[in-house]
N, C-alpha and C positions, 0 to 999 in steps of 0.2 A: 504494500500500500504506500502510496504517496504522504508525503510531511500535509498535506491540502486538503488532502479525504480523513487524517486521523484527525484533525483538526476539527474538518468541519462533522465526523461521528462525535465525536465531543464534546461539540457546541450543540449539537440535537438532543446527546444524552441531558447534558444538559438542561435543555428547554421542558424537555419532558419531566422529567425526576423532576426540576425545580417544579413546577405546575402543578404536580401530583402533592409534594410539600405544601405549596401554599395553598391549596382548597383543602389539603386535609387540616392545617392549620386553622383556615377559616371557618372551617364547619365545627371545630373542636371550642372555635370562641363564641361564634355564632348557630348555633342548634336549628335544625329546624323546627319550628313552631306544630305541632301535631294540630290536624283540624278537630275540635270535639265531636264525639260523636250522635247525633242526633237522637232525641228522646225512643225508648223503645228497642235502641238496635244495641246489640252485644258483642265483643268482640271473638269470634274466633280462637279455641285454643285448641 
């Protein structure tokens, strides 16, 4: 492989992994809000 293509596998790794860090980070600060569930209905177990 070329000094250009590890470089730019790198910068993809990168891009990726980091993306995956930061939503997992945001979702860890920020939750999602659960809809309640409407009168009557039960959940599933």
């Amino acid at each position: 492989m070329s000094a250009s293509a590890i470089v730019m596998m790198i910068v993809a790794i990168v891009i990726v992994w980091g993306g995956l860090i930061a939503a997992i980070l945001r979702l860890r600060s920020h939750p999602q809000e659960t809809e309640p569930m409407p009168p009557g209905v039960h959940r599933a177990e």
